[in-house]
N, C-alpha and C positions, 0 to 999 in steps of 0.2 A: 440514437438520436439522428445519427445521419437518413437510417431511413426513413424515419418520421419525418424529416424533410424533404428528403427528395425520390423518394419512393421504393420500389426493386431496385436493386442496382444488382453486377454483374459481382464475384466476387474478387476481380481484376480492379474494378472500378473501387472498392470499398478498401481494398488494400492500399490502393492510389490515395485515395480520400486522407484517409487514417496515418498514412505513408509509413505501412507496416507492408514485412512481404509476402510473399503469396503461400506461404507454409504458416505461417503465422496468422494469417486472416483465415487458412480455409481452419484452424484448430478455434481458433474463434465462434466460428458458423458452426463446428461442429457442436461446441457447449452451448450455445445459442438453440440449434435445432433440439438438442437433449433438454432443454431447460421448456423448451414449447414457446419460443419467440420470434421463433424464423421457420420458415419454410425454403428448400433449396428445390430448385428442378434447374434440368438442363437450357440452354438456350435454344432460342429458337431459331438464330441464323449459325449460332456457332456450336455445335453436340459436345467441344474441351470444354465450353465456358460455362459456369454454373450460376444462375440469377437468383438470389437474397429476396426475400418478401418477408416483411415481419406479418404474424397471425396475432387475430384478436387481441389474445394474452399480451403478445410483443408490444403492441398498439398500444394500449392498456398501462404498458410499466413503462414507456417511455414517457409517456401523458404525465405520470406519476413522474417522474423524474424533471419533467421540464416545468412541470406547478412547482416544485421542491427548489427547483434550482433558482426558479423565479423570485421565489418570496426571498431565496434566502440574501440575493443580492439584490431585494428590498429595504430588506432587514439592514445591509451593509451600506447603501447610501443615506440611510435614515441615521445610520449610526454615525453621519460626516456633518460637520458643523452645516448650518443650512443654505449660507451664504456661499462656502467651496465647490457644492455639489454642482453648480450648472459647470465649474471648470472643470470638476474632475471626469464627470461625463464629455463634454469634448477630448480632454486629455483619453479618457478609454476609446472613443472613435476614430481617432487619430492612429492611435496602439493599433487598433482593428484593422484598420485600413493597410497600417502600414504590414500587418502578418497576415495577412489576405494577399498584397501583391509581392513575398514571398515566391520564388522557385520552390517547387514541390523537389526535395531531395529526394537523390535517385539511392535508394537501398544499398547496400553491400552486396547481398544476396541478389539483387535484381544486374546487378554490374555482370557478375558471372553468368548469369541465366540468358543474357545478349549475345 
């Protein structure tokens, strides 16, 4: 989903994102690439850093996933009395807002690798 939003990313960048660590993201990319929903090449300023591109397929099942995920907290506010739902969506924006500005935790594993 991330890359469906924001494009290639580095696989530094997507461990950041996810805020998993870089042993954990690159096994990630590896079932990703075996499954045929990513493609991996080197960088182009940096030859250590490896850049994420989801292919067709990848494109494809995330689409799948973001229609699915759509309906289903469709499905969820239909299911809230009809009068609560303008508060309950502020209340969720507010939530958003607040775990968007959020410090990105620094890993266990990323502590030692410094």
């Amino acid at each position: 989903m991330l890359l469906l939003a924001r494009g290639e990313l580095s696989q530094q960048d997507l461990g950041g994102d996810l805020c998993i660590d870089k042993s954990n993201v690159a096994r990630l990319c590896a079932k990703m690439v075996d499954a045929g929903h990513v493609t991996q090449r080197p960088s182009d300023t940096d030859g250590r850093s490896r850049i994420v591109c989801l292919t067709a397929k990848g494109e494809h099942v995330a689409r799948q996933v973001e229609s699915a995920s759509a309906a289903r907290f469709s499905a969820l506010l239909r299911g809230l009395p009809e009068k609560t739902r303008p508060s309950v969506l502020t209340a969720l924006q507010h939530l958003l807002a607040s775990v968007e500005a959020l410090p990105i935790p620094v890993m266990p594993q990323e502590r030692r690798d410094r």
